[in-house]
Backbone as CSV, one residue per row, in Angstrom:
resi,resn,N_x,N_y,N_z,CA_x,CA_y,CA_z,C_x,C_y,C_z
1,UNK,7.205,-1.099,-23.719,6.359,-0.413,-22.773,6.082,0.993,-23.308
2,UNK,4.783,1.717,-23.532,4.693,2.571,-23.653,4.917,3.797,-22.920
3,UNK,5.188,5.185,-23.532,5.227,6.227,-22.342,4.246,6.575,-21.387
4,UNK,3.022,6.165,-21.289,2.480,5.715,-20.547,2.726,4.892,-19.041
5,UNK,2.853,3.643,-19.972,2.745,2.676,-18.878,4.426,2.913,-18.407
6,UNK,5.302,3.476,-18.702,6.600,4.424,-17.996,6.274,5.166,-16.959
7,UNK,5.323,6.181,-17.405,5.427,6.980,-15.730,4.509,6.375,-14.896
8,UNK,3.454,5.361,-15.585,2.743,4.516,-14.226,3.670,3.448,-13.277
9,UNK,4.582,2.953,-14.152,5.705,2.474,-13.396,6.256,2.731,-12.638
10,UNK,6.682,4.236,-13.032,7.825,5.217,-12.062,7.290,5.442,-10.994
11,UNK,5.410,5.944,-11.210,4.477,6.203,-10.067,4.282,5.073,-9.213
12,UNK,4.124,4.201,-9.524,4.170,2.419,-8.362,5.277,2.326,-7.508
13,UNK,6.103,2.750,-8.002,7.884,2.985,-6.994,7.828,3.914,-6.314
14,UNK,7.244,5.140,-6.063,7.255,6.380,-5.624,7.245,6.195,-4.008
15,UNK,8.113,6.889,-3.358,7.919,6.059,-1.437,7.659,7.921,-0.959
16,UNK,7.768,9.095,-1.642,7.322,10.378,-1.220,6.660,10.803,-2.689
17,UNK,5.929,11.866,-2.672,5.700,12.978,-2.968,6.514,13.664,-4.474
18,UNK,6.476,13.435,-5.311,7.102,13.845,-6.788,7.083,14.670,-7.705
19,UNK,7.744,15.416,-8.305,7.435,16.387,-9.054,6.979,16.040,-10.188
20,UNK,6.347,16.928,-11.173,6.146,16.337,-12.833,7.741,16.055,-13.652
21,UNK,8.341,16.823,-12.980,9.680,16.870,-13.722,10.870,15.860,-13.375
22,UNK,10.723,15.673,-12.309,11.706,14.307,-11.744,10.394,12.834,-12.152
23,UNK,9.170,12.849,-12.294,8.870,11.141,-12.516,8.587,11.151,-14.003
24,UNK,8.832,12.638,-14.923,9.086,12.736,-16.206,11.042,12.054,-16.904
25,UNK,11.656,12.733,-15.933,13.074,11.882,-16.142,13.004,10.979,-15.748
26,UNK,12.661,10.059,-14.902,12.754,8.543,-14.754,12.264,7.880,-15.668
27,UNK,10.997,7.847,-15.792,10.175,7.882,-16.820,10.668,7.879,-18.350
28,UNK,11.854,8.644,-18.307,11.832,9.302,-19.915,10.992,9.641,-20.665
29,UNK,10.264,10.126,-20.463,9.311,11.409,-21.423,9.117,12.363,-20.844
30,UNK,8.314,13.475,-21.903,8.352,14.553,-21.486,7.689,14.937,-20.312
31,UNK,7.595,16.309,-20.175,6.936,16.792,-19.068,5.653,16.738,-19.231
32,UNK,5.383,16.763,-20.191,3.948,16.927,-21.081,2.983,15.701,-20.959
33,UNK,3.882,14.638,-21.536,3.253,13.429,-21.485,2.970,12.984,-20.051
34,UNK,4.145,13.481,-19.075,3.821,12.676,-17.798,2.834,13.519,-17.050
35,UNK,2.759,15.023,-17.205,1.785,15.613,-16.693,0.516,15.200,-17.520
36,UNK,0.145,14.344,-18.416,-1.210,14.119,-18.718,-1.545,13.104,-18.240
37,UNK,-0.776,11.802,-18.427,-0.831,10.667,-17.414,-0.752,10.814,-16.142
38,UNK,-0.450,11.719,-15.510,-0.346,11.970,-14.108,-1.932,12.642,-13.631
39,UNK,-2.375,12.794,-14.466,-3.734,13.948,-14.437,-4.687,12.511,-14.783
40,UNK,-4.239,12.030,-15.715,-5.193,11.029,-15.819,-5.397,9.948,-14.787
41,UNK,-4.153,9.502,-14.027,-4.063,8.688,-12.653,-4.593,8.986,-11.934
42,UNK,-4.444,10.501,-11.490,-5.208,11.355,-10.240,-6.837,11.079,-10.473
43,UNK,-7.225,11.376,-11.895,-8.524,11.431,-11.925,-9.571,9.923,-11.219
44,UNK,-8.314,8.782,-11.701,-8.858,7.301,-11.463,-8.710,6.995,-9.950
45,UNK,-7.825,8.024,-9.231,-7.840,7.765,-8.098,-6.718,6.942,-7.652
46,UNK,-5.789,6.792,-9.205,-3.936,6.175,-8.323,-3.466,6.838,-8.005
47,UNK,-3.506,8.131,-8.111,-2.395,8.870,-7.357,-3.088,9.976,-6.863
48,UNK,-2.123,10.774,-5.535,-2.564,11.966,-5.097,-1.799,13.147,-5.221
49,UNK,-2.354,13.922,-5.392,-1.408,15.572,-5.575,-1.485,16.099,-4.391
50,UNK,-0.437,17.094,-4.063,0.040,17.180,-2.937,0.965,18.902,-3.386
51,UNK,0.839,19.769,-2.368,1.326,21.149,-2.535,3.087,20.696,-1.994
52,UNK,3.961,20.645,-2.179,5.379,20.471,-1.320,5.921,22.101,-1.782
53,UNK,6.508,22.993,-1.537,6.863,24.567,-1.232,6.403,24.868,-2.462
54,UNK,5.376,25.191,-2.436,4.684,25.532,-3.648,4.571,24.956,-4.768
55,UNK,5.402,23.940,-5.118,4.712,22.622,-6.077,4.008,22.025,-6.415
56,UNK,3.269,21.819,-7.216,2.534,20.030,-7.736,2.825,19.070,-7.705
57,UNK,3.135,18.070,-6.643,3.737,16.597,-6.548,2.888,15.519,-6.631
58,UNK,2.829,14.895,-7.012,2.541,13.143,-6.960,2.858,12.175,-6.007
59,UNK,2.173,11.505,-5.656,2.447,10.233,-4.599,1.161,9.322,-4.847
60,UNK,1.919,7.850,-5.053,0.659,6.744,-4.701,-0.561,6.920,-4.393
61,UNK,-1.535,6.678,-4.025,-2.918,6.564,-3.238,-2.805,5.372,-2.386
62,UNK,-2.798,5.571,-0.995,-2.831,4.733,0.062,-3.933,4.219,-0.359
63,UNK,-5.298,3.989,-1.132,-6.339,3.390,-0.662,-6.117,2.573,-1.729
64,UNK,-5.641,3.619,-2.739,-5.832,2.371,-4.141,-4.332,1.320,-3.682
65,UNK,-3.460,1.528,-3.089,-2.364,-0.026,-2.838,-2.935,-0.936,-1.911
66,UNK,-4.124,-0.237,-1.076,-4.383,-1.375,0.275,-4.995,-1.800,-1.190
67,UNK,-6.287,-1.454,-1.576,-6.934,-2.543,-2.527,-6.127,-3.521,-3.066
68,UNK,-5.288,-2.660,-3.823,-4.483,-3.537,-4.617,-3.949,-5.320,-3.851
69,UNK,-3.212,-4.561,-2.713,-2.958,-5.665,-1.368,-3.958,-6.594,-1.506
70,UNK,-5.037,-6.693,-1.160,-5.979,-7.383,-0.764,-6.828,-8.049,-1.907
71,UNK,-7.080,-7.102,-3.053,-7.230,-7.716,-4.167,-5.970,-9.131,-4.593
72,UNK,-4.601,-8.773,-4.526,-3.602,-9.700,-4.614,-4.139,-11.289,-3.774
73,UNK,-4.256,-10.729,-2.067,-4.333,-11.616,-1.199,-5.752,-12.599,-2.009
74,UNK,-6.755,-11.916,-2.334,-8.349,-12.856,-2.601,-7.481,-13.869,-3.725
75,UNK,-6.761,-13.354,-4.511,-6.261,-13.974,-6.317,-5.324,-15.019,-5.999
76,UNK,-4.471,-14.989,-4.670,-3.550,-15.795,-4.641,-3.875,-17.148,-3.425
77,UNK,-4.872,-17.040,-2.307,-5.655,-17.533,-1.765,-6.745,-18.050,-1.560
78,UNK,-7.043,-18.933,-0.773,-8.425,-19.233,-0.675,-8.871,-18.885,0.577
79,UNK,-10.515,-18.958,0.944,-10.505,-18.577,1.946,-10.067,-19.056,2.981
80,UNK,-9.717,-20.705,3.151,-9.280,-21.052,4.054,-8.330,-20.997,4.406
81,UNK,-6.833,-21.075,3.673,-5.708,-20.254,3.488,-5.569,-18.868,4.424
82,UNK,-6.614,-17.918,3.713,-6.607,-16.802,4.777,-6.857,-16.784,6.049
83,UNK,-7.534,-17.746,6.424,-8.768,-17.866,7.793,-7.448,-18.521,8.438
84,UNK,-6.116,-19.672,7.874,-5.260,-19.809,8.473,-4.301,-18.814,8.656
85,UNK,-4.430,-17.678,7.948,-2.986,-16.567,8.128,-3.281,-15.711,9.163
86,UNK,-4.685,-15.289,9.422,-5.169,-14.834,10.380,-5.395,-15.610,11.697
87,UNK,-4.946,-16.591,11.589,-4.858,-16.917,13.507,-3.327,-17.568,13.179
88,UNK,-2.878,-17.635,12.350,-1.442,-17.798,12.550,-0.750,-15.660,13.318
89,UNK,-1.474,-15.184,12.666,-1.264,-13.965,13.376,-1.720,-13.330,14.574
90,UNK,-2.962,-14.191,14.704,-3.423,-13.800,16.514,-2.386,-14.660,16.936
91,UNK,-1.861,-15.733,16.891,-1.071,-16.622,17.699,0.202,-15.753,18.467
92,UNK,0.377,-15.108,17.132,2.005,-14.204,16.824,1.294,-13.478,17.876
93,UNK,0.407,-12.546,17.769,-0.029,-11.407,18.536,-0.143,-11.846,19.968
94,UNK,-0.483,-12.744,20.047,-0.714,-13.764,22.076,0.775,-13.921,22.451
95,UNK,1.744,-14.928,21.651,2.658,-14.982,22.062,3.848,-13.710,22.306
96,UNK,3.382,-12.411,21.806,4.197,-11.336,22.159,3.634,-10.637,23.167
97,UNK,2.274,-10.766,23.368,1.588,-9.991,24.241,2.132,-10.358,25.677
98,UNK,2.466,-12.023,25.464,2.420,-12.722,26.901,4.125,-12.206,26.535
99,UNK,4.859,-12.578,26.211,6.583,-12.477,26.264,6.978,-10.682,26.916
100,UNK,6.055,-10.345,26.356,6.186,-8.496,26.582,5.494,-7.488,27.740
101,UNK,6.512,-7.117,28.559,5.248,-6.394,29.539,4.374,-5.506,28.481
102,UNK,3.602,-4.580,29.633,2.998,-3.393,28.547,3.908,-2.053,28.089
103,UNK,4.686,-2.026,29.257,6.028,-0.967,29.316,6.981,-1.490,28.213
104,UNK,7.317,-2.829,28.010,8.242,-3.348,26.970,7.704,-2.810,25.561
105,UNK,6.390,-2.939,25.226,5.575,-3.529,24.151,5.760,-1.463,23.655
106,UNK,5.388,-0.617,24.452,5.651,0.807,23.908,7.222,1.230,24.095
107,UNK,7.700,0.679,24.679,9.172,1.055,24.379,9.791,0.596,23.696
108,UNK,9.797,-0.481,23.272,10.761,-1.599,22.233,10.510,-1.083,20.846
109,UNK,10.987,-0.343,20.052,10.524,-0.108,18.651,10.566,-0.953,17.709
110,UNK,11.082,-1.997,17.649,11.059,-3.500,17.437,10.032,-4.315,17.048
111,UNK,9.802,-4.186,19.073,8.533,-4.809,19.203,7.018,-4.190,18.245
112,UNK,7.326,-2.953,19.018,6.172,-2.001,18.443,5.561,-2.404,16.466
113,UNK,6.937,-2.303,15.962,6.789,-2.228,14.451,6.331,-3.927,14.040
114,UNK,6.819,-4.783,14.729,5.799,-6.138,14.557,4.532,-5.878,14.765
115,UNK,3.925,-5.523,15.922,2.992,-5.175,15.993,2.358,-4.647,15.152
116,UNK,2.382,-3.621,14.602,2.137,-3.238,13.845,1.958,-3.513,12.498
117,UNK,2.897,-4.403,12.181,2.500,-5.030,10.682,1.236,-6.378,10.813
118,UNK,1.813,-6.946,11.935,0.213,-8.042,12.478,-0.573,-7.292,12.118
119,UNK,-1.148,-5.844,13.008,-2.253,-5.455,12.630,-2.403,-5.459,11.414
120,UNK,-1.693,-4.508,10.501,-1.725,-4.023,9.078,-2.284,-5.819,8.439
121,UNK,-1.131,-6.403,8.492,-1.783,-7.819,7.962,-3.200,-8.191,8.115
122,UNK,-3.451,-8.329,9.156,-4.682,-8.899,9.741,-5.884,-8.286,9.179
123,UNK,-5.693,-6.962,9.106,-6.754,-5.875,8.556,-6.426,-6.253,7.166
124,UNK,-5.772,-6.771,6.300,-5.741,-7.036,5.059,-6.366,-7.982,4.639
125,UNK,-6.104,-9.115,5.469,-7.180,-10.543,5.214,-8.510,-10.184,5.915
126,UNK,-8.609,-9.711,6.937,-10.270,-9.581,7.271,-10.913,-8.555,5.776
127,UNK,-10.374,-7.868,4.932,-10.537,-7.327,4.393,-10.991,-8.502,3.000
128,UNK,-9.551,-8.850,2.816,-10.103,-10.559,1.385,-10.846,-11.203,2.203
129,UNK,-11.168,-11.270,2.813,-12.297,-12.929,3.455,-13.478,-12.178,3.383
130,UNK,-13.802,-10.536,3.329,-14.990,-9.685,3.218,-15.262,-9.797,1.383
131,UNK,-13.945,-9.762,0.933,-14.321,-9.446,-0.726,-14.869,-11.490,-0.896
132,UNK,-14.402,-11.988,-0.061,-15.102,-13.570,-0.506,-16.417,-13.696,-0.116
133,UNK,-16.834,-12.806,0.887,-18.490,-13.044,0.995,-19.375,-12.435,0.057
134,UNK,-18.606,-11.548,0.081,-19.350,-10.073,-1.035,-19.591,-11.179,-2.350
135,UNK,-19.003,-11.720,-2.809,-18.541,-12.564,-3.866,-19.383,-13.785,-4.045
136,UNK,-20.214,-14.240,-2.932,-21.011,-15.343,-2.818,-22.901,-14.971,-2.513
């Protein structure tokens, strides 16, 4: 693997905000190298810079992993496949709606965080079943 494709690695793992100097030691290379690859990511739009107490940090790009997500979902699916994951998830979403008052459903953090990934899911495949029309 090149030093390169090292700190793009290190950068794919990243769950906060990073310095040049800590995803340069993971990484193993210099500061140099990872601050040019890091400049070069930013430019493509994988990663974002970010001020933390007066720093230059690094973190992912939320837009470029949803793609990524959904790009995955079109490559590993078909559309009908998807068109089934998506009402296998309204199903999920009915059967909690009905099991859960509305008072349960904001208090339960549980509950809440299912919820929440349904959505996230759901918005991922309506998203591949859009890149399959685009596509036709």
């Amino acid at each position: 693997m090149s030093k390169q494709e090292r700190v793009r690695a290190v950068v794919e793992l990243l769950h906060e905000p990073t310095s040049v100097d800590t995803i340069a030691g993971r990484a193993e290379v210099s500061q140099r190298i990872a601050a040019h690859e890091l400049e070069r990511l930013s430019n493509e739009g994988l990663v974002i810079t970010t001020q933390v107490r007066g720093q230059k940090t690094y973190d992912v790009s939320e837009s470029h992993l949803f793609n990524e997500m959904v790009q995955e979902l079109v490559k590993e699916n078909s559309r009908k496949e998807l068109k089934s994951q998506l009402e296998q998830l309204a199903s999920k979403r009915r059967e909690i709606t009905v099991e859960f008052s509305e008072a349960e459903l904001q208090d339960n953090p549980n509950v809440q965080a299912t919820m929440e990934a349904i959505e996230t899911d759901s918005e991922l495949i309506h998203h591949a079943l859009r890149r399959y029309k685009q596509s036709n």
